[in-house]
C-alpha positions in Angstrom: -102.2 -16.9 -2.0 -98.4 -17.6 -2.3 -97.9 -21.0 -4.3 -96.9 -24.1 -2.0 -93.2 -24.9 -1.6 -91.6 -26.9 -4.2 -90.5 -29.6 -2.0 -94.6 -29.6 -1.3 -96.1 -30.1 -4.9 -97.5 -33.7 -5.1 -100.4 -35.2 -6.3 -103.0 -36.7 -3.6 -104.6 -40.0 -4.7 -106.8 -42.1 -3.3 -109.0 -45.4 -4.4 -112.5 -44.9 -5.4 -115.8 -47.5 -6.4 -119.1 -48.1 -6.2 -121.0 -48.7 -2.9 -119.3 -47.3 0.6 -115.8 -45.7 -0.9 -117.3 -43.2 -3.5 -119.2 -41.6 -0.3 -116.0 -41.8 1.6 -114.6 -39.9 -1.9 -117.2 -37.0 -1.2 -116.1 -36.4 2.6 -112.3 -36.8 1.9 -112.3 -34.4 -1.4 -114.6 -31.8 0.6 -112.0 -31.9 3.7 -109.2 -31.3 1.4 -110.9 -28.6 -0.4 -111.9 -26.9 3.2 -108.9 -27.5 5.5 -106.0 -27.2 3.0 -106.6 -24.4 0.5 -102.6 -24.5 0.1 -102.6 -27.7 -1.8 -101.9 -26.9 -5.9 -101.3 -30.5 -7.0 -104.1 -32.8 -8.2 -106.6 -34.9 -6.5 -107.0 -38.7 -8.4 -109.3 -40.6 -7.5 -108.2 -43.9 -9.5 -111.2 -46.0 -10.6 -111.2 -49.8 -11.1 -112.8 -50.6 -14.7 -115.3 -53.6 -15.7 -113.2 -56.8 -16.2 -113.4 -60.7 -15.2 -111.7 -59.9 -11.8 -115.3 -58.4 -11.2 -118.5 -59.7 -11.1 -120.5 -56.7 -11.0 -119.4 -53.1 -12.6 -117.0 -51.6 -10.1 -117.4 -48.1 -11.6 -118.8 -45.2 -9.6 -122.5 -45.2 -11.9 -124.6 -43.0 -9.6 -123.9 -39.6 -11.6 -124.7 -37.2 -9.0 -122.1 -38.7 -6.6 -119.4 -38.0 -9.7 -120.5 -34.9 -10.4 -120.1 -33.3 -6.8 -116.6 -35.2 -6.8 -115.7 -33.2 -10.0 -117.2 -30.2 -8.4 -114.7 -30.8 -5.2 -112.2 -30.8 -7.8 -111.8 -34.6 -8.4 -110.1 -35.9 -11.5 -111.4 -39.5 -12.5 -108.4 -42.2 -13.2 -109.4 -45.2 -15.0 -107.3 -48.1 -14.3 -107.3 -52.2 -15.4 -107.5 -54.9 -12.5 -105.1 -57.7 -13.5 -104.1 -59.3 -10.6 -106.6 -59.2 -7.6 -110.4 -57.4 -8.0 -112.9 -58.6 -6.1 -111.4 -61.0 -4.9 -108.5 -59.0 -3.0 -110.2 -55.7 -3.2 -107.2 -54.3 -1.0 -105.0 -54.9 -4.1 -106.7 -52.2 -5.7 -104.3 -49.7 -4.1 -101.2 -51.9 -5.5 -102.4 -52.1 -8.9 -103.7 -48.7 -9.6 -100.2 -46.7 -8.5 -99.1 -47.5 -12.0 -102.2 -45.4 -13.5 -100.3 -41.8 -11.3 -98.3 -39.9 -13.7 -94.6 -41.6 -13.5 -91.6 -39.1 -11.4 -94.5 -37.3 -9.8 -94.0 -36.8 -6.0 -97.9 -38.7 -4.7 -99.1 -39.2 -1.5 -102.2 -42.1 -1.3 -104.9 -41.6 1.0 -107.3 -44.6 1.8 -110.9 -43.0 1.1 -112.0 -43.4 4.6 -109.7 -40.1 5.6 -110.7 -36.9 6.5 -108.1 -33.8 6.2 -108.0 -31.8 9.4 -105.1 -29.6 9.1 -103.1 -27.9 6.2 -101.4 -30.7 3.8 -98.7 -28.9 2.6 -97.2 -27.9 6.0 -96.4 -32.1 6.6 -93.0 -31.7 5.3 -92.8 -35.0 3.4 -89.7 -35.9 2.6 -90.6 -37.8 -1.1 -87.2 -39.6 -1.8 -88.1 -41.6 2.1 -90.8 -42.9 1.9 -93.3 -44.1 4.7 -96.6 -45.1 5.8 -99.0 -44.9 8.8 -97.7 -46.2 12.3 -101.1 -45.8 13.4 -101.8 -49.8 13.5 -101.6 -52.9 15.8 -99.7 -56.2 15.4 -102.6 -57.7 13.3 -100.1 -59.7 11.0 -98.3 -61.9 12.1 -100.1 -64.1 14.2 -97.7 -66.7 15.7 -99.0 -70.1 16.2 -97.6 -72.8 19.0 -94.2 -74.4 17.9 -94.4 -72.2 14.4 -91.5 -69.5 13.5 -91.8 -66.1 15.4 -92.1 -62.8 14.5 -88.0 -63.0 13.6 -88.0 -65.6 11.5 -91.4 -64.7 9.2 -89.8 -61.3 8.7 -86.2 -62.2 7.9 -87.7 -64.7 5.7 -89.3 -61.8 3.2 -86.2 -60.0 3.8 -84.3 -62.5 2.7 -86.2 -63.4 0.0 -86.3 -60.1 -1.8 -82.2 -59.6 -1.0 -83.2 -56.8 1.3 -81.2 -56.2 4.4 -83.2 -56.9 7.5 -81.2 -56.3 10.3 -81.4 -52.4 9.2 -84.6 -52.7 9.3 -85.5 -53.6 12.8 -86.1 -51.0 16.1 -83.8 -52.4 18.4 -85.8 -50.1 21.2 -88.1 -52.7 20.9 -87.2 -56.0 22.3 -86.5 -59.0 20.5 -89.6 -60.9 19.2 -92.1 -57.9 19.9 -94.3 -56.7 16.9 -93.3 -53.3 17.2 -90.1 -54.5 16.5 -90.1 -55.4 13.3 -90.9 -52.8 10.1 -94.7 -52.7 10.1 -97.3 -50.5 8.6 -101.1 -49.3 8.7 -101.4 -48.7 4.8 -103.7 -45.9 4.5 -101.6 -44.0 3.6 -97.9 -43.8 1.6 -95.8 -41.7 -0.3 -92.8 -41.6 -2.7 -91.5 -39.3 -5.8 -92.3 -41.9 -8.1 -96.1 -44.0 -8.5 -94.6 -46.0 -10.9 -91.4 -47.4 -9.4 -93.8 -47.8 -6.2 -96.1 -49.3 -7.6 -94.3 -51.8 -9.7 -91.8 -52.8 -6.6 -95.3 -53.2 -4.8 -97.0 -55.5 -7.1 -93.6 -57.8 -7.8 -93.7 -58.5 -3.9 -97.6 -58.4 -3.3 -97.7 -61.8 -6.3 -94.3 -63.4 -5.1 -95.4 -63.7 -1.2 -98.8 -64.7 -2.3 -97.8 -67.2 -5.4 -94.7 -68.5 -3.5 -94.7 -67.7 0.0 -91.4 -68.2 2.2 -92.2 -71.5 4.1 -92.2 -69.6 7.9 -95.5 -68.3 6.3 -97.2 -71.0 5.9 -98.7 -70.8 8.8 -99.8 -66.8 7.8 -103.0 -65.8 6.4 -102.4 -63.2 4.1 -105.9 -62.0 3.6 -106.6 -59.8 4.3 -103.1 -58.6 5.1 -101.4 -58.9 2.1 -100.9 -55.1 1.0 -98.9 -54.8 4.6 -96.8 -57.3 4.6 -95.6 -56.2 1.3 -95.8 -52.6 2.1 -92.8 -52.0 4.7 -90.5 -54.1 2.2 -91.3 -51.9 -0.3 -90.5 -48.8 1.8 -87.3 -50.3 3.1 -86.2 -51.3 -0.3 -86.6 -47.6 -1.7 -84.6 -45.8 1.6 -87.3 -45.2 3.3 -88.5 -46.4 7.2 -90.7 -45.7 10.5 -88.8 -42.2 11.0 -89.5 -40.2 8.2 -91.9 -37.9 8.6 -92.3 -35.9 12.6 -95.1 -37.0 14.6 -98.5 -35.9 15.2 -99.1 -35.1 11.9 -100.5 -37.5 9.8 -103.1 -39.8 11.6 -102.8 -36.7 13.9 -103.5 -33.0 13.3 -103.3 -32.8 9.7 -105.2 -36.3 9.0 -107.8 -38.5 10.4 -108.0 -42.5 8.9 -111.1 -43.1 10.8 -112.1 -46.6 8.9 -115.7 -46.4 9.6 -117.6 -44.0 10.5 -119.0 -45.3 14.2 -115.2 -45.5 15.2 -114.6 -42.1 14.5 -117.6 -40.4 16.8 -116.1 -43.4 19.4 -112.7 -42.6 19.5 -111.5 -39.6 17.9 -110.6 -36.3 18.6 -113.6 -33.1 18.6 -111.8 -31.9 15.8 -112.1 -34.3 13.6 -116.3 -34.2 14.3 -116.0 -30.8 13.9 -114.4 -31.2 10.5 -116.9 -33.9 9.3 -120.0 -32.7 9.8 -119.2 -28.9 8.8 -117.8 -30.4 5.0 -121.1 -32.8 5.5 -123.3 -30.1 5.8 -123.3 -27.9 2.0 -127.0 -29.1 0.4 -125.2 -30.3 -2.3 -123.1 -32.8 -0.2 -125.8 -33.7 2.6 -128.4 -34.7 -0.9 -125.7 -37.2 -1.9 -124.4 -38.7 1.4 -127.6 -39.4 2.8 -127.8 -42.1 -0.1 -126.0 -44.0 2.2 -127.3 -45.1 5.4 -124.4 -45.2 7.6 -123.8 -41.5 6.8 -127.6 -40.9 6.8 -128.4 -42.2 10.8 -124.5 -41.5 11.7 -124.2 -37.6 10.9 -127.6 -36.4 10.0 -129.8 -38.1 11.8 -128.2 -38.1 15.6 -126.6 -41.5 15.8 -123.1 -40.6 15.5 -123.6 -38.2 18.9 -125.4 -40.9 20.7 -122.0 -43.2 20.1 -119.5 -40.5 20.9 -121.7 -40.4 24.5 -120.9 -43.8 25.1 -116.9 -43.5 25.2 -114.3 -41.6 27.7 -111.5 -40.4 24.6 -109.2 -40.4 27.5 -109.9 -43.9 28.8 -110.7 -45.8 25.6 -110.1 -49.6 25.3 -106.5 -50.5 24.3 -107.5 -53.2 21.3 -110.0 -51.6 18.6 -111.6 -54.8 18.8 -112.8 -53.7 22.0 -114.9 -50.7 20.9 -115.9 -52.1 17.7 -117.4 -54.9 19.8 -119.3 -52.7 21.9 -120.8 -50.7 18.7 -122.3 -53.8 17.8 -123.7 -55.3 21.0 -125.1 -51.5 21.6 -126.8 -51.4 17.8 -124.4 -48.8 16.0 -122.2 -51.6 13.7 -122.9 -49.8 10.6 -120.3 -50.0 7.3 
Protein backbone atom coordinates (compact mmCIF):
# COMPACT_ATOMS: atom_id res chain seq x y z
CA UNK A 1 0.00 0.00 0.00
CA UNK A 2 1.47 3.44 -0.99
CA UNK A 3 2.45 5.34 2.36
CA UNK A 4 -0.05 8.27 3.44
CA UNK A 5 0.75 11.83 2.26
CA UNK A 6 3.07 13.76 4.27
CA UNK A 7 0.85 16.54 4.90
CA UNK A 8 -1.32 13.26 6.46
CA UNK A 9 1.23 11.70 9.02
CA UNK A 10 -0.12 12.49 12.54
CA UNK A 11 -0.59 10.74 15.56
CA UNK A 12 -4.32 9.89 16.75
CA UNK A 13 -4.87 10.16 20.46
CA UNK A 14 -7.54 9.75 22.53
CA UNK A 15 -8.29 9.52 26.57
CA UNK A 16 -8.49 6.25 28.11
CA UNK A 17 -9.58 4.69 32.05
CA UNK A 18 -11.13 2.35 33.85
CA UNK A 19 -14.99 1.75 33.75
CA UNK A 20 -17.00 3.01 30.35
CA UNK A 21 -13.97 4.74 28.28
CA UNK A 22 -11.57 1.67 28.05
CA UNK A 23 -14.63 -0.17 26.22
CA UNK A 24 -15.16 2.86 24.20
CA UNK A 25 -11.06 2.39 23.49
CA UNK A 26 -11.84 -1.14 22.09
CA UNK A 27 -14.61 0.04 19.47
CA UNK A 28 -12.69 3.29 18.50
CA UNK A 29 -9.14 1.34 17.94
CA UNK A 30 -11.02 -1.59 16.12
CA UNK A 31 -12.84 1.12 13.68
CA UNK A 32 -9.61 2.69 12.94
CA UNK A 33 -7.86 -0.45 12.37
CA UNK A 34 -10.95 -1.54 9.91
CA UNK A 35 -12.05 1.62 8.11
CA UNK A 36 -8.72 3.39 7.66
CA UNK A 37 -5.91 0.95 6.78
CA UNK A 38 -4.10 4.19 5.32
CA UNK A 39 -3.28 5.59 8.64
CA UNK A 40 0.80 4.97 9.43
CA UNK A 41 0.98 7.29 12.47
CA UNK A 42 0.41 5.99 16.12
CA UNK A 43 -2.65 5.42 18.07
CA UNK A 44 -2.16 6.81 22.13
CA UNK A 45 -4.32 6.12 24.15
CA UNK A 46 -3.03 8.50 27.20
CA UNK A 47 -3.73 6.95 30.65
CA UNK A 48 -4.33 8.98 33.85
CA UNK A 49 -1.95 7.43 36.68
CA UNK A 50 -2.84 6.80 40.65
CA UNK A 51 -2.50 10.28 42.46
CA UNK A 52 -4.50 12.36 45.23
CA UNK A 53 -6.65 13.90 42.37
CA UNK A 54 -8.22 10.26 42.51
CA UNK A 55 -9.76 8.34 44.84
CA UNK A 56 -9.82 5.12 43.32
CA UNK A 57 -6.94 3.75 40.67
CA UNK A 58 -7.89 5.40 37.37
CA UNK A 59 -5.73 2.90 35.45
CA UNK A 60 -7.27 0.49 32.83
CA UNK A 61 -6.61 -2.94 35.46
CA UNK A 62 -8.80 -5.47 33.63
CA UNK A 63 -5.85 -7.13 31.51
CA UNK A 64 -7.77 -8.60 28.85
CA UNK A 65 -9.34 -5.22 27.84
CA UNK A 66 -5.38 -3.99 27.48
CA UNK A 67 -4.30 -6.62 25.83
CA UNK A 68 -6.92 -6.59 22.80
CA UNK A 69 -6.20 -2.71 22.78
CA UNK A 70 -2.43 -3.56 22.15
CA UNK A 71 -3.58 -6.21 19.76
CA UNK A 72 -5.65 -3.23 17.83
CA UNK A 73 -2.37 -1.68 17.81
CA UNK A 74 -2.84 0.64 20.96
CA UNK A 75 0.23 2.21 22.59
CA UNK A 76 -0.38 2.97 26.36
CA UNK A 77 0.65 6.75 27.57
CA UNK A 78 0.98 7.24 31.14
CA UNK A 79 0.45 10.65 32.17
CA UNK A 80 0.23 12.69 35.88
CA UNK A 81 -3.15 14.52 36.92
CA UNK A 82 -2.11 17.84 38.51
CA UNK A 83 -4.77 20.07 38.10
CA UNK A 84 -8.31 18.48 37.81
CA UNK A 85 -8.91 14.35 38.22
CA UNK A 86 -11.83 13.22 39.48
CA UNK A 87 -12.99 16.01 40.16
CA UNK A 88 -13.02 17.61 36.50
CA UNK A 89 -12.57 14.34 34.73
CA UNK A 90 -13.03 16.43 31.38
CA UNK A 91 -9.64 18.01 32.17
CA UNK A 92 -8.12 14.93 31.46
CA UNK A 93 -8.00 15.74 27.77
CA UNK A 94 -6.19 19.28 28.77
CA UNK A 95 -3.69 17.77 30.89
CA UNK A 96 -2.59 14.75 29.04
CA UNK A 97 -1.67 16.76 25.55
CA UNK A 98 1.60 17.42 27.20
CA UNK A 99 2.33 13.50 27.45
CA UNK A 100 2.04 13.51 22.88
CA UNK A 101 5.48 13.71 21.55
CA UNK A 102 6.19 17.65 21.22
CA UNK A 103 6.13 19.20 17.02
CA UNK A 104 4.09 16.05 16.19
CA UNK A 105 1.12 16.88 13.93
CA UNK A 106 -2.04 14.88 16.51
CA UNK A 107 -5.47 14.78 16.13
CA UNK A 108 -7.53 13.83 19.65
CA UNK A 109 -10.43 11.78 19.45
CA UNK A 110 -12.95 11.58 22.54
CA UNK A 111 -13.21 7.67 23.11
CA UNK A 112 -16.79 7.55 22.41
CA UNK A 113 -15.90 7.86 18.36
CA UNK A 114 -16.17 5.39 15.89
CA UNK A 115 -14.14 5.85 12.42
CA UNK A 116 -16.39 5.36 9.40
CA UNK A 117 -14.41 6.49 6.56
CA UNK A 118 -10.64 6.68 5.65
CA UNK A 119 -8.68 9.20 8.13
CA UNK A 120 -6.06 10.27 6.03
CA UNK A 121 -8.23 11.48 3.08
CA UNK A 122 -9.62 14.55 5.85
CA UNK A 123 -7.16 16.89 4.61
CA UNK A 124 -6.28 18.48 7.93
CA UNK A 125 -4.67 21.38 7.68
CA UNK A 126 -2.25 21.03 11.16
CA UNK A 127 -0.91 24.69 11.39
CA UNK A 128 -5.18 25.72 11.66
CA UNK A 129 -6.35 24.22 13.96
CA UNK A 130 -10.15 23.30 14.79
CA UNK A 131 -12.63 21.28 16.54
CA UNK A 132 -16.04 19.78 16.12
CA UNK A 133 -19.09 22.21 15.12
CA UNK A 134 -21.19 19.31 15.85
CA UNK A 135 -22.70 20.97 19.27
CA UNK A 136 -25.48 23.25 20.57
CA UNK A 137 -25.33 26.48 22.57
CA UNK A 138 -24.94 24.57 25.99
CA UNK A 139 -22.54 27.30 27.41
CA UNK A 140 -23.40 30.23 27.92
CA UNK A 141 -26.60 30.30 29.52
CA UNK A 142 -27.78 33.88 29.86
CA UNK A 143 -29.62 34.85 32.94
CA UNK A 144 -32.30 37.87 33.25
CA UNK A 145 -30.54 41.38 33.52
CA UNK A 146 -26.88 39.41 33.39
CA UNK A 147 -24.29 40.13 30.35
CA UNK A 148 -25.11 38.42 26.99
CA UNK A 149 -23.50 36.21 24.88
CA UNK A 150 -21.27 39.50 23.63
CA UNK A 151 -20.12 40.56 26.66
CA UNK A 152 -19.09 36.92 28.36
CA UNK A 153 -17.10 36.25 25.21
CA UNK A 154 -15.29 39.55 24.62
CA UNK A 155 -14.62 39.26 28.28
CA UNK A 156 -12.13 35.94 27.73
CA UNK A 157 -11.10 37.62 24.73
CA UNK A 158 -10.11 40.39 26.33
CA UNK A 159 -8.62 38.81 28.96
CA UNK A 160 -6.14 36.65 27.26
CA UNK A 161 -5.16 39.82 24.71
CA UNK A 162 -6.90 37.92 21.95
CA UNK A 163 -8.67 39.77 19.20
CA UNK A 164 -12.34 39.03 19.39
CA UNK A 165 -13.95 40.91 16.81
CA UNK A 166 -11.99 38.38 14.30
CA UNK A 167 -13.30 35.90 15.83
CA UNK A 168 -16.98 36.31 15.46
CA UNK A 169 -19.42 34.93 12.25
CA UNK A 170 -20.98 38.01 11.38
CA UNK A 171 -23.59 35.64 9.20
CA UNK A 172 -24.91 35.07 12.43
CA UNK A 173 -26.72 37.85 14.10
CA UNK A 174 -25.74 39.71 16.86
CA UNK A 175 -26.23 38.00 20.31
CA UNK A 176 -26.90 34.44 18.66
CA UNK A 177 -24.80 31.45 20.02
CA UNK A 178 -23.75 30.51 16.73
CA UNK A 179 -22.27 33.65 16.60
CA UNK A 180 -19.65 33.58 18.67
CA UNK A 181 -16.46 30.96 18.32
CA UNK A 182 -17.79 27.78 19.93
CA UNK A 183 -16.85 24.20 19.91
CA UNK A 184 -18.01 20.42 20.54
CA UNK A 185 -14.53 19.24 21.92
CA UNK A 186 -14.30 15.72 20.79
CA UNK A 187 -12.21 16.25 18.74
CA UNK A 188 -9.01 18.78 17.85
CA UNK A 189 -5.94 19.05 16.15
CA UNK A 190 -2.70 21.03 15.76
CA UNK A 191 1.18 20.27 14.73
CA UNK A 192 2.18 20.68 18.12
CA UNK A 193 0.55 18.64 21.61
CA UNK A 194 2.74 20.55 23.54
CA UNK A 195 2.17 24.18 22.61
CA UNK A 196 -1.67 22.95 22.58
CA UNK A 197 -1.72 21.64 25.41
CA UNK A 198 0.13 24.17 27.46
CA UNK A 199 -1.98 27.28 25.93
CA UNK A 200 -5.00 24.95 26.99
CA UNK A 201 -4.20 24.41 30.44
CA UNK A 202 -2.92 28.29 31.14
CA UNK A 203 -6.59 29.33 30.10
CA UNK A 204 -8.56 26.14 31.50
CA UNK A 205 -6.91 27.38 35.49
CA UNK A 206 -7.13 31.28 34.71
CA UNK A 207 -11.03 31.22 33.76
CA UNK A 208 -11.62 28.75 36.51
CA UNK A 209 -9.22 30.41 39.39
CA UNK A 210 -10.06 34.05 38.29
CA UNK A 211 -12.95 34.17 36.07
CA UNK A 212 -13.80 37.57 34.16
CA UNK A 213 -16.75 39.02 36.25
CA UNK A 214 -19.56 38.67 33.16
CA UNK A 215 -18.97 34.95 34.21
CA UNK A 216 -20.03 34.97 37.27
CA UNK A 217 -23.10 34.12 36.55
CA UNK A 218 -21.54 30.85 34.33
CA UNK A 219 -21.25 27.50 35.48
CA UNK A 220 -18.21 26.16 34.19
CA UNK A 221 -18.78 22.50 34.99
CA UNK A 222 -19.02 20.88 33.14
CA UNK A 223 -18.11 23.20 30.36
CA UNK A 224 -14.91 24.27 31.20
CA UNK A 225 -12.71 22.37 28.37
CA UNK A 226 -15.08 24.53 25.76
CA UNK A 227 -14.94 27.59 26.85
CA UNK A 228 -11.31 27.39 26.79
CA UNK A 229 -11.11 25.46 23.69
CA UNK A 230 -12.14 28.07 20.83
CA UNK A 231 -9.58 30.61 22.61
CA UNK A 232 -7.05 28.29 22.27
CA UNK A 233 -7.79 27.69 18.54
CA UNK A 234 -8.15 31.33 17.80
CA UNK A 235 -4.97 32.19 19.56
CA UNK A 236 -2.92 29.61 17.38
CA UNK A 237 -4.59 30.83 13.66
CA UNK A 238 -6.90 28.54 13.65
CA UNK A 239 -11.13 28.93 13.43
CA UNK A 240 -14.76 27.38 12.44
CA UNK A 241 -13.50 27.04 8.64
CA UNK A 242 -10.74 24.93 8.55
CA UNK A 243 -11.32 21.73 7.61
CA UNK A 244 -14.45 21.06 4.46
CA UNK A 245 -17.59 19.66 5.77
CA UNK A 246 -19.09 16.39 6.05
CA UNK A 247 -16.19 14.87 7.16
CA UNK A 248 -15.44 14.71 10.49
CA UNK A 249 -18.68 14.14 12.69
CA UNK A 250 -19.82 13.12 9.14
CA UNK A 251 -18.48 10.40 6.73
CA UNK A 252 -15.19 9.83 8.07
CA UNK A 253 -16.23 10.10 11.94
CA UNK A 254 -19.07 9.36 14.24
CA UNK A 255 -18.86 11.08 18.11
CA UNK A 256 -21.88 9.21 19.10
CA UNK A 257 -21.54 10.01 23.15
CA UNK A 258 -23.48 7.05 24.29
CA UNK A 259 -24.32 4.29 22.78
CA UNK A 260 -28.47 4.51 22.84
CA UNK A 261 -27.99 7.90 20.94
CA UNK A 262 -26.21 6.45 18.29
CA UNK A 263 -28.88 3.52 17.23
CA UNK A 264 -31.41 6.73 17.85
CA UNK A 265 -30.03 9.13 15.71
CA UNK A 266 -27.39 8.21 13.48
CA UNK A 267 -26.71 7.30 10.17
CA UNK A 268 -26.98 3.14 8.96
CA UNK A 269 -23.51 3.44 8.36
CA UNK A 270 -22.33 4.13 11.38
CA UNK A 271 -24.48 0.71 12.87
CA UNK A 272 -23.07 -1.00 10.18
CA UNK A 273 -19.57 -0.01 11.25
CA UNK A 274 -20.22 -0.83 15.03
CA UNK A 275 -21.43 -3.90 15.17
CA UNK A 276 -19.23 -5.52 12.22
CA UNK A 277 -15.77 -4.24 14.42
CA UNK A 278 -18.12 -5.54 17.57
CA UNK A 279 -18.43 -8.73 16.24
CA UNK A 280 -14.47 -10.61 16.15
CA UNK A 281 -14.72 -13.28 19.41
CA UNK A 282 -12.02 -11.62 20.71
CA UNK A 283 -13.75 -8.21 20.90
CA UNK A 284 -17.51 -9.39 21.59
CA UNK A 285 -15.59 -11.56 25.00
CA UNK A 286 -14.47 -8.13 26.23
CA UNK A 287 -17.31 -5.74 25.41
CA UNK A 288 -19.90 -7.75 26.77
CA UNK A 289 -18.16 -6.94 30.22
CA UNK A 290 -20.01 -4.01 30.00
CA UNK A 291 -23.72 -3.91 30.09
CA UNK A 292 -24.56 -1.13 27.99
CA UNK A 293 -22.59 -2.77 25.14
CA UNK A 294 -23.89 -6.23 26.31
CA UNK A 295 -28.07 -5.43 25.96
CA UNK A 296 -27.23 -2.43 23.30
CA UNK A 297 -25.32 -4.48 20.44
CA UNK A 298 -25.50 -8.11 21.32
CA UNK A 299 -28.33 -8.66 22.83
CA UNK A 300 -31.09 -6.68 20.54
CA UNK A 301 -31.60 -3.51 22.44
CA UNK A 302 -29.83 -1.15 20.34
CA UNK A 303 -32.35 -2.30 17.21
CA UNK A 304 -35.36 -1.97 19.36
CA UNK A 305 -34.22 2.00 19.95
CA UNK A 306 -33.23 2.67 16.40
CA UNK A 307 -37.21 1.50 15.72
CA UNK A 308 -38.43 4.06 17.86
CA UNK A 309 -36.95 7.23 15.76
CA UNK A 310 -37.64 8.74 12.15
CA UNK A 311 -33.51 9.86 11.23
CA UNK A 312 -35.24 12.26 9.02
CA UNK A 313 -37.62 13.81 11.50
CA UNK A 314 -35.59 13.64 14.76
CA UNK A 315 -36.18 16.16 17.62
CA UNK A 316 -34.21 19.41 17.20
CA UNK A 317 -32.67 19.54 21.08
CA UNK A 318 -30.73 16.08 22.02
CA UNK A 319 -32.33 16.53 25.18
CA UNK A 320 -35.38 15.55 23.45
CA UNK A 321 -34.36 12.06 22.47
CA UNK A 322 -32.23 11.35 25.42
CA UNK A 323 -35.52 12.05 27.40
CA UNK A 324 -37.46 9.70 25.56
CA UNK A 325 -34.63 6.77 25.99
CA UNK A 326 -35.23 7.12 29.45
CA UNK A 327 -38.98 7.37 29.87
CA UNK A 328 -39.01 4.24 27.26
CA UNK A 329 -36.21 2.13 29.53
CA UNK A 330 -33.05 2.32 27.20
CA UNK A 331 -30.98 5.22 29.43
CA UNK A 332 -27.91 3.17 29.66
CA UNK A 333 -24.06 4.78 30.08
Amino acid sequence: MAEAPERQRFNLAAVVQSGRLQYEAVLLAASLRDMSPGFTGRLLLLEPQPGPLWPNDPTVSNKATRRLLESLGAEFVPFESRHFGHAYPYGNKIEALAALPEGENFLFLDTDTLITGELTEVPFDFDRPTASLRREGTWPRLELYGPGYGAIWKSLYDRFGLDYESSLDRSQPDEYWQRYLYFNAGFFFYRDPQAFGELFLRYALAIRDTPPRALELQSLDPWLDQVALPLVIHALGGGRDTLPPGLMDGAVTCHYRVLPLLYAREGDRAVEVLERVAAPQPVKKVLKQYEPMLRMIYQGRGAKVRAMFDRDNLPRKEQAIRNRLKREGFWMR
